[in-house]
C-alpha positions in Angstrom: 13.3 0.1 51.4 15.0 0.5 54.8 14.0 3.0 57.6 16.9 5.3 58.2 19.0 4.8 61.3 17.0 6.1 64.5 14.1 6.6 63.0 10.1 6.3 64.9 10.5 2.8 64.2 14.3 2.1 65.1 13.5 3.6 68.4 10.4 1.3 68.9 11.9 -1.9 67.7 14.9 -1.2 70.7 12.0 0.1 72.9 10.1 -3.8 72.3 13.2 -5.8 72.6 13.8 -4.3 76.2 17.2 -2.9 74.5 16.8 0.7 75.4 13.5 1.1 78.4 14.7 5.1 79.0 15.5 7.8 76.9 18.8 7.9 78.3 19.7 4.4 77.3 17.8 5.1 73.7 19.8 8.3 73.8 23.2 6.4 74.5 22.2 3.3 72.1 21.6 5.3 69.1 24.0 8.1 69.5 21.1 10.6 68.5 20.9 13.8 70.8 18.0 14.0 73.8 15.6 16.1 72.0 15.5 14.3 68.6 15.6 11.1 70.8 12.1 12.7 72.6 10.9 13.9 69.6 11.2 10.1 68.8 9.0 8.8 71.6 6.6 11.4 71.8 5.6 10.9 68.4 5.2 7.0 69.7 3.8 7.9 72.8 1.0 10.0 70.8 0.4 7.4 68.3 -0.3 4.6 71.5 2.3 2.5 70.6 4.7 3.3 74.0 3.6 4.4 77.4 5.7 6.3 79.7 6.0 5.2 83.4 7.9 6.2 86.6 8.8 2.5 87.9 12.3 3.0 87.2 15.0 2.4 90.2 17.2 6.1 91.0 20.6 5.8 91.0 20.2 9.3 92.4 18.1 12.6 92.5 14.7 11.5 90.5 14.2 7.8 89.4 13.9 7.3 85.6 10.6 7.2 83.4 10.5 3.9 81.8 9.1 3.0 78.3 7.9 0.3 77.1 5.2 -0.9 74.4 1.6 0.1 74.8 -0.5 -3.5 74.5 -4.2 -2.5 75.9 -5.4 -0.8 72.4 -3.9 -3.2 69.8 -4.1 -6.6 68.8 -3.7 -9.3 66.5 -4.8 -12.8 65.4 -3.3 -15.8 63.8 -5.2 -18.4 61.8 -4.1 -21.9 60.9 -6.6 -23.2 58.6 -6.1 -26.7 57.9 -7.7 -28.6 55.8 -10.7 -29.9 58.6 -9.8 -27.3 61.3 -9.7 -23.8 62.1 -7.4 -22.4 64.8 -7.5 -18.9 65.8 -5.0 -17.0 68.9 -6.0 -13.2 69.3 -2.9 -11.6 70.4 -1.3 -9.0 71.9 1.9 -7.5 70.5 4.0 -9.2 72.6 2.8 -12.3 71.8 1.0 -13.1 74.8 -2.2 -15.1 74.3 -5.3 -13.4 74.9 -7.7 -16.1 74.1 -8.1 -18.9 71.6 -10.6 -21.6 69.6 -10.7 -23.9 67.2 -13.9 -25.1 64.8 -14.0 -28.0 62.6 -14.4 -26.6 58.9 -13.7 -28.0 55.3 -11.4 -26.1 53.3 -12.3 -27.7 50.2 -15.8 -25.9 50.7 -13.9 -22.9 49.3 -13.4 -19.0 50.2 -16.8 -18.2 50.5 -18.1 -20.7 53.1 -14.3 -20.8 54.8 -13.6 -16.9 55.4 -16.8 -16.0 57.0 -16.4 -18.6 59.8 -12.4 -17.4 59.7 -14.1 -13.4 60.8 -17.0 -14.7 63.0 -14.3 -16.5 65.0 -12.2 -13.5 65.3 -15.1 -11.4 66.0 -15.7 -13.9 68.8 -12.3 -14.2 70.6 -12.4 -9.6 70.2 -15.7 -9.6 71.9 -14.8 -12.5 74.7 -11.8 -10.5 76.0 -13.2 -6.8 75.2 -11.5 -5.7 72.6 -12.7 -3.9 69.5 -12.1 -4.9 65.9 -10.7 -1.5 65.7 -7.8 -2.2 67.7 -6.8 -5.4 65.5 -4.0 -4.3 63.5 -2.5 -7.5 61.5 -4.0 -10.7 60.7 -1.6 -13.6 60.1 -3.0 -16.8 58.2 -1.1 -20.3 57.5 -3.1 -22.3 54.9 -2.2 -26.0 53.5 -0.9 -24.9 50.2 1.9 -23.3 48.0 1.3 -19.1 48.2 2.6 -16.4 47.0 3.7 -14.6 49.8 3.5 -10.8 48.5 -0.2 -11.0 47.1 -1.3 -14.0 49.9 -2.8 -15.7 46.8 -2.7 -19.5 46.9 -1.0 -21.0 44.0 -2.8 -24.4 42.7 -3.2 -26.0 46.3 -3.9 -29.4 46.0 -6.0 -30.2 48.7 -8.1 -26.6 48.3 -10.6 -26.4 45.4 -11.7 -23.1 44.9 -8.9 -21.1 46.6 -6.3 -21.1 43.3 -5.4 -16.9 42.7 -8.1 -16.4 45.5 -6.9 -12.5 46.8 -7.6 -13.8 50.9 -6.1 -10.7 52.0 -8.9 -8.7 50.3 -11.7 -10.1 52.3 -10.8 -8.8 55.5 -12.1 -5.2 56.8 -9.4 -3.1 58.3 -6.3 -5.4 59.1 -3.2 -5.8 57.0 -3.8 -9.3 56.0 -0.3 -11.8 55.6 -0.7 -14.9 54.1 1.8 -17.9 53.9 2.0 -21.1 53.7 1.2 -23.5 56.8 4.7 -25.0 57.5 6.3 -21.6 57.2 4.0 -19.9 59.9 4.9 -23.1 61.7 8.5 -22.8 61.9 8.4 -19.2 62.6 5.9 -20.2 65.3 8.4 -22.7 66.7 11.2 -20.3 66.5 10.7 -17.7 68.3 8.8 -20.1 70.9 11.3 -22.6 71.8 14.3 -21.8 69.4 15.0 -18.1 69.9 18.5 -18.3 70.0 18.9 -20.6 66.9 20.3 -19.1 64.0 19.7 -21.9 61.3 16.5 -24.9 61.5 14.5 -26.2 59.1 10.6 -27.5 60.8 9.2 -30.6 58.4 5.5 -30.8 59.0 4.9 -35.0 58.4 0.9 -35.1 57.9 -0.7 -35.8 54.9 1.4 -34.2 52.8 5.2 -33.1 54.1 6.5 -29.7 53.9 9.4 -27.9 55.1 9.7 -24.5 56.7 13.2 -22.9 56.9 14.9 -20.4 59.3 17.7 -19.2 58.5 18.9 -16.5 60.6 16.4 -16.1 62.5 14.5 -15.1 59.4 11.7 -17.2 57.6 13.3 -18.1 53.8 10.6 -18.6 51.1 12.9 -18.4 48.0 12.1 -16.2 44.7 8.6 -17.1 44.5 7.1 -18.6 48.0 8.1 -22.2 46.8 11.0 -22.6 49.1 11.1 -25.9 51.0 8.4 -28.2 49.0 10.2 -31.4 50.3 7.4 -33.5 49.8 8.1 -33.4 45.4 11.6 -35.0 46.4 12.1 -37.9 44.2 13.0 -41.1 46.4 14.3 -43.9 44.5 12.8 -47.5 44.5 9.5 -46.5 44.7 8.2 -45.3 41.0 5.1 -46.9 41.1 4.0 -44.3 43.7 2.3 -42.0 41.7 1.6 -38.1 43.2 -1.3 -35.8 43.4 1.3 -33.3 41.6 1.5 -35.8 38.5 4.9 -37.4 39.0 5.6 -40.7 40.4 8.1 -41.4 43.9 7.5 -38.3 45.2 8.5 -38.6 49.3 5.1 -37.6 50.2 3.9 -40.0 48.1 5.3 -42.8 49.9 6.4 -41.2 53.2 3.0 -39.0 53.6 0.5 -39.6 56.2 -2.1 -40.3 53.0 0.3 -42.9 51.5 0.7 -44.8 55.0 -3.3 -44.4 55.8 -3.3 -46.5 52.1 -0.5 -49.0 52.5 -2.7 -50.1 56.5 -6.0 -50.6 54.1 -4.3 -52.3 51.9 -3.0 -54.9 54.7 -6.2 -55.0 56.1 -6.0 -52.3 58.8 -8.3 -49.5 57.5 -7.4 -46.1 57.7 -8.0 -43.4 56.0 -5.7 -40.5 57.3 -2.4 -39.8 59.3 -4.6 -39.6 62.4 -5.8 -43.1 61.6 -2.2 -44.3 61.4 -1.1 -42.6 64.6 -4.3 -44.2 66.0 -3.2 -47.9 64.6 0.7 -46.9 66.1 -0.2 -46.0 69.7 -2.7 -49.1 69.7 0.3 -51.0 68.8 0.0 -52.7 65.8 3.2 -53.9 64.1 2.5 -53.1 60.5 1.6 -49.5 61.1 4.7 -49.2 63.3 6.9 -50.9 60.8 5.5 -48.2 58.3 6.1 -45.4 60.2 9.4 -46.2 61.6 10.0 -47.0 57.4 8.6 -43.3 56.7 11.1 -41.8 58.8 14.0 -43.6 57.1 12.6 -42.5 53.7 12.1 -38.6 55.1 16.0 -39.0 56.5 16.8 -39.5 53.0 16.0 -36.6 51.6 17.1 -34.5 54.9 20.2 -35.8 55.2 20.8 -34.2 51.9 19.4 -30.7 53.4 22.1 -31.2 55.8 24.4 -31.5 53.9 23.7 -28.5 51.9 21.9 -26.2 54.7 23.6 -27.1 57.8 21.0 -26.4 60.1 21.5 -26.7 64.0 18.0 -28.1 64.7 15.6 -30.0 62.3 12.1 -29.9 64.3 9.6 -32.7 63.4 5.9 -31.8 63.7 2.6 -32.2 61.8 0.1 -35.3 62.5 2.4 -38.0 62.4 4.6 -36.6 64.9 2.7 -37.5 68.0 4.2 -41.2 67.3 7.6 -39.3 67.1 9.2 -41.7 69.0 8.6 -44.2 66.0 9.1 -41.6 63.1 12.3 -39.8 64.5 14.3 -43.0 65.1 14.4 -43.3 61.4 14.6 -39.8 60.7 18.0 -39.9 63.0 19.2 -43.4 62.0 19.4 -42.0 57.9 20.2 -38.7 58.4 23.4 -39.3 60.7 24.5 -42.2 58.5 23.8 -40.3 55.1 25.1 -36.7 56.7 28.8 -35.5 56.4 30.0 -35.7 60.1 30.8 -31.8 60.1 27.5 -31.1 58.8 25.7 -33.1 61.6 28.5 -32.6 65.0 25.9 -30.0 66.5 23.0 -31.0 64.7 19.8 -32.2 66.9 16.3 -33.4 65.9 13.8 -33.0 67.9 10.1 -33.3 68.1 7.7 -29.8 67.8 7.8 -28.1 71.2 4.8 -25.7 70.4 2.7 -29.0 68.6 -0.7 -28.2 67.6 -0.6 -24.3 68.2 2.5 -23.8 66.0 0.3 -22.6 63.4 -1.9 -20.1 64.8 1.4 -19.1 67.0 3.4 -18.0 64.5 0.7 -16.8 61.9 0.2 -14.4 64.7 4.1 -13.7 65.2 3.7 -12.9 61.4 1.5 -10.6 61.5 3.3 -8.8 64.8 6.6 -8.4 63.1 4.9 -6.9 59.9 3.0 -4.6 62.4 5.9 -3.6 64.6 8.8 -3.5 61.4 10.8 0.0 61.3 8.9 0.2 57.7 5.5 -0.1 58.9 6.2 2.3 62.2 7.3 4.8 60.0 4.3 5.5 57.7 2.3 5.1 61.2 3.9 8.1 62.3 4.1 10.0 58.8 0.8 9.3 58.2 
């Protein structure tokens, strides 16, 4: 349900965007009269959410009071739980970077061990920069599996035993909880990092798995259910003896996934075991593990050149582990996807390496949970409360 127009939380969101910084300008943005316009941002003012200060330059007689949001008392974390790490950024609500950390941790131990560890770090990066727990107002958390995005339940994650249905959001004292998958929190990290101004990208995440994360604009699109972007269950032809964790057979992360090229190294007699061991193999500079990757990329251009087709995205950004060998993975990437693309579809089209790399996870779990926090919707029942 939408706020109505100039409500509490209109006025804040144009407040936080640096649109309106005096009640003049809210007063001329919004059309609303001065006192429903100060009855606006005292009711903001009292809840801590704007202060009031006389910085402003006169243009004559007494300089203008300027607003602007009120960071000192509120804050907010991001987790990116992988699947043998734990990153955490506390927040303000700006999206300034208080303090951060990362712990190794298995997320195959389940809830129970993971989501202790998950507070205690929290706790820790509050406490480190002086802030109570009172004050954190949104937790965002990106976790390696499909989710449904309006409960935060994980839905059958493969690599997470334990978590299926788990209600992750419930664990947490005080915070609204937001729970999505990793390569959405990703691309929203990436987004509003490096891509503000882009109206349409999709973010593939190339570890073990690959996943997709689409912007479109400048909003996060998860589809009917939270499944939106699954590239990895692509069928690629030629390859059916690749079987999948998921049950079928040629499946791009199957053969394109940082698993499936840890495998194909052993196999040759380079052991490996994960996508870090093939970036590992890469940068030493052996041939086969090259030839692989550079082979990966074609395969992943495959299936995005048909994305591009029907999305027509201005950037597609590459991240995850095997993109710190991009230089490897995106020449195939580019070599399929401009060949296989429709030359409309691809005239302004650029692919690009992550720009935020490993923090795009914890970045934009926490620009999650400040967009919930600051929404018109949210504002409101603040201030009605």
């Amino acid at each position: 349900m939408s706020s109505p127009p100039g409500s509490p939380g209109d006025v804040l969101t144009l407040i936080s965007a640096g649109s309106a910084t005096t009640r003049s300008d809210l007063a001329r943005v919004t059309g609303l009269a001065r006192s429903t316009i100060s009855q606006r941002v005292d009711a903001l003012i009292e809840r801590g959410l704007v202060e009031e200060s006389d910085s402003g330059e006169s243009t004559g007689g007494r300089p203008p009071r300027q607003l602007r949001l009120h960071t000192d008392e509120h804050s907010v974390a991001g987790v990116d739980l992988g699947a043998t790490h734990c990153r955490v950024a506390l927040m303000d609500l700006t999206g300034a970077v208080l303090a951060e950390s990362e712990e190794p941790l298995h997320i195959a131990e389940g809830p129970e061990a993971v989501l202790p560890q998950v507070d205690r770090l929290v706790d820790q990066l509050l406490a480190e920069v002086g802030r109570p727990r009172a004050g954190l107002r949104s937790l965002g958390i990106g976790v390696p599996g499909p989710v449904e995005f309006a409960t935060g339940r994980p839905n059958n994650p493969p690599i997470m035993p334990g978590w299926n249905d788990y209600p992750i959001p419930d664990y947490f004292r005080g915070p609204t909880v937001l729970v999505d998958n990793d390569v959405n929190v990703m691309a929203l990290g990436e987004h509003r990092n490096a891509f503000a101004g882009t109206g349409h990208l999709l973010f593939v995440k190339v570890g073990t798995g690959i996943g997709c994360g689409i912007v479109t604009e400048g909003a996060l699109h998860r589809g009917a259910s939270g499944s939106a972007g699954d590239i990895g269950h692509i069928r690629v032809s030629g390859h059916e003896e690749a079987g999948c964790r998921c049950g079928n057979s040629a499946c791009l992360e199957a053969v394109a996934g940082g698993a499936a090229l840890a495998r194909r190294l052993t196999e040759l007699g380079f052991p490996a075991e994960s996508g870090a061991d093939v970036v590992r193999l890469v940068q030493s500079g052996n041939t086969q593990a090259l030839r692989l990757v550079r082979e990966a990329g074609r395969l992943i251009g495959e299936v995005l050149a048909g994305l591009v087709n029907f999305f027509n995205p201005e950037v597609i950004v590459i991240g995850g582990a095997l993109s710190r060998v991009h230089e490897h993975l995106l020449a195939g990437i580019r070599e399929t996807v401009y060949r296989r693309s429709l030359p409309l579809a691809t005239h302004h089209l650029t692919i690009v390496p992550s720009r935020t790399g490993v923090n795009a996870a914890a970045l934009g779990a926490g620009i999650l949970a400040i967009e919930h926090y600051l929404s018109p919707e949210n504002i409101n029942r603040i201030i009605n409360a």
